[in-house]
FIDO-392532 format. One line per 8 residues: number of its first residue (from 1); their letters; for each residue x, y, z of N, C-alpha, C, CB. Coordinates in nm, 3 decimals. Glycine has a CB too. Example, Ala and Ser with C-alpha at 12.3 -4.5 7.8 and 13.67 -1.06 7.14 Angstrom:
residues 2
1> AS> 1.319/-0.569/0.780/1.230/-0.450/0.780/1.320/-0.330/0.780/1.131/-0.447/0.905  1.285/-0.225/0.708/1.367/-0.106/0.714/1.290/0.003/0.787/1.408/-0.060/0.572;
//
This chain:
residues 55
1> XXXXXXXX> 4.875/17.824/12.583/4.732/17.842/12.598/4.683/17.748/12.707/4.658/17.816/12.464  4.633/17.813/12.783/4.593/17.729/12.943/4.461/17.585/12.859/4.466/17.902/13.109  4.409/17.638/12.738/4.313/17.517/12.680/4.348/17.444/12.640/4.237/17.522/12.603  4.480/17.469/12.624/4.497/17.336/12.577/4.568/17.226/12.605/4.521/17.342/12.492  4.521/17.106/12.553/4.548/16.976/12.654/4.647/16.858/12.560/4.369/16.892/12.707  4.677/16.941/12.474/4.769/16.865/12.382/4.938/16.865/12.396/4.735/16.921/12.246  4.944/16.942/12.478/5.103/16.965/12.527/5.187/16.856/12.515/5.120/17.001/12.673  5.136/16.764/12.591/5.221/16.658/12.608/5.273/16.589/12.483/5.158/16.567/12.687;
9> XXXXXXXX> 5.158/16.575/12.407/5.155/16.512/12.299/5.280/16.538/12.185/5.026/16.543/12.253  5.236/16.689/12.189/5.351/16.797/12.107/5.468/16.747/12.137/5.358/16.961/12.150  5.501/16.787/12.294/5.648/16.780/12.320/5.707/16.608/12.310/5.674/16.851/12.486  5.599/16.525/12.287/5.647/16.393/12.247/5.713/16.370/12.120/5.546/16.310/12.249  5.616/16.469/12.054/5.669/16.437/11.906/5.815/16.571/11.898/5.504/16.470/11.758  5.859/16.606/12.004/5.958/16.695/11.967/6.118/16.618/12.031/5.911/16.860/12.038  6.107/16.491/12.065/6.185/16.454/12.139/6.293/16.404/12.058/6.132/16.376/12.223  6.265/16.383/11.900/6.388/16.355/11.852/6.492/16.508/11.850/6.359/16.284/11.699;
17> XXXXXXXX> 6.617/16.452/11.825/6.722/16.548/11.850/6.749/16.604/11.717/6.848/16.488/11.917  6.717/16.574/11.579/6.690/16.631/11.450/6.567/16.734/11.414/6.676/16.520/11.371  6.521/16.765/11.597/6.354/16.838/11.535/6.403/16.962/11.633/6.147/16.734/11.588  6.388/16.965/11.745/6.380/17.109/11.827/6.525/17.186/11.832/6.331/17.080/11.995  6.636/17.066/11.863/6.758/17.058/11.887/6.827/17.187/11.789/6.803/16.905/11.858  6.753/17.157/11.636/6.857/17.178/11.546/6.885/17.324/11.534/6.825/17.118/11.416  6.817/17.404/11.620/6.775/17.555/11.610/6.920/17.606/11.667/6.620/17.608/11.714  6.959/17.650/11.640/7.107/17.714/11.707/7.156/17.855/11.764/7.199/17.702/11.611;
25> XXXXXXXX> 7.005/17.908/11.778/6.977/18.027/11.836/7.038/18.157/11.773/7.015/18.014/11.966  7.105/18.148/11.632/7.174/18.278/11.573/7.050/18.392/11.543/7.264/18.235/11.414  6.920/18.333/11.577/6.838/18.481/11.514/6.817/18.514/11.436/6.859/18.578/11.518  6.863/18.437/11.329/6.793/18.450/11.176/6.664/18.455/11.150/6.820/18.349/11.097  6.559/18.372/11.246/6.499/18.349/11.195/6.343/18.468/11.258/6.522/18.204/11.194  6.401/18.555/11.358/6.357/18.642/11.401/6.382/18.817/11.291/6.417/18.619/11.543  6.479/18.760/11.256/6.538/18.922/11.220/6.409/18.872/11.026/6.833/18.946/11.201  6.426/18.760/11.003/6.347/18.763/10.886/6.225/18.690/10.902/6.417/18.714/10.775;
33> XXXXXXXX> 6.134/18.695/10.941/6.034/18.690/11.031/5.933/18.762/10.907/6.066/18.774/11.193  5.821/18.748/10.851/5.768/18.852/10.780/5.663/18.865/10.847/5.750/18.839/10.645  5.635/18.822/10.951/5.520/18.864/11.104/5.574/18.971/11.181/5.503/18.731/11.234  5.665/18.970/11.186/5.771/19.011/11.303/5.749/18.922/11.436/5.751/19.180/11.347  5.719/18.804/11.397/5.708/18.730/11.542/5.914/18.685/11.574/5.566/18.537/11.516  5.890/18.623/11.677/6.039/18.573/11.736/6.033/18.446/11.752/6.087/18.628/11.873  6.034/18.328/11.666/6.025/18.180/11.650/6.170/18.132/11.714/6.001/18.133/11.478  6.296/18.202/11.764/6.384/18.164/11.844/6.304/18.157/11.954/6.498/18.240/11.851;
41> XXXXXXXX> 6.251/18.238/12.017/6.245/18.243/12.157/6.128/18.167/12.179/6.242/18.381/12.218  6.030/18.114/12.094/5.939/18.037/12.089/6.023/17.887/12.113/5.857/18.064/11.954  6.100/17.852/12.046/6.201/17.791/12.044/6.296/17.753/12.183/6.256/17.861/11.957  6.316/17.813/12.214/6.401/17.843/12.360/6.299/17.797/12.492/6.442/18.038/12.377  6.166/17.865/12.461/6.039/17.824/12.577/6.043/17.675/12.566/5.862/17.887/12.537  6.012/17.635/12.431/6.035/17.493/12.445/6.093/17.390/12.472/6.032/17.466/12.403  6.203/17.417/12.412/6.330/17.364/12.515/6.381/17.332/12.680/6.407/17.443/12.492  6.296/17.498/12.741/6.284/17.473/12.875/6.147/17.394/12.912/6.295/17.606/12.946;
49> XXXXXXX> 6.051/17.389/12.852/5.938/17.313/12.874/6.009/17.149/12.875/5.815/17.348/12.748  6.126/17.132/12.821/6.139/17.023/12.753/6.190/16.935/12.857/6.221/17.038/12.632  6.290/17.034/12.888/6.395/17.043/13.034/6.339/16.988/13.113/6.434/17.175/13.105  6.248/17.096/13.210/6.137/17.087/13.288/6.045/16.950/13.276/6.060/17.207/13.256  6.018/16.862/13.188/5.947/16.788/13.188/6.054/16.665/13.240/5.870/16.791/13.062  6.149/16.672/13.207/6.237/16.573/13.232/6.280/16.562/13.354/6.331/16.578/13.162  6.266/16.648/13.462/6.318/16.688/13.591/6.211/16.607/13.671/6.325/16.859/13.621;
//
């Protein structure tokens, strides 16, 4: 969301390696989803946000 200004903050608190890390991309958690949203790939954005910040 372009409003919001908390980003940083978030991805601070995501920097331990027991919090974002632990996701292991099998898709479980998409295929049972009772939204039908895709919290892997939500997952994955972040990671590259994470990347990206570090560069």
């Amino acid at each position: 969301d372009s409003r919001d200004e908390a980003t940083g903050e978030r991805l601070d608190d995501l920097e331990d390696p027991f919090r974002l890390y632990r996701c292991i991309t099998i898709m479980n958690c998409a295929q049972t989803c009772p939204k039908g949203l895709n919290p892997a790939r939500a997952i994955a954005e972040i990671k590259k946000m994470m990347v990206e910040r570090q560069v």
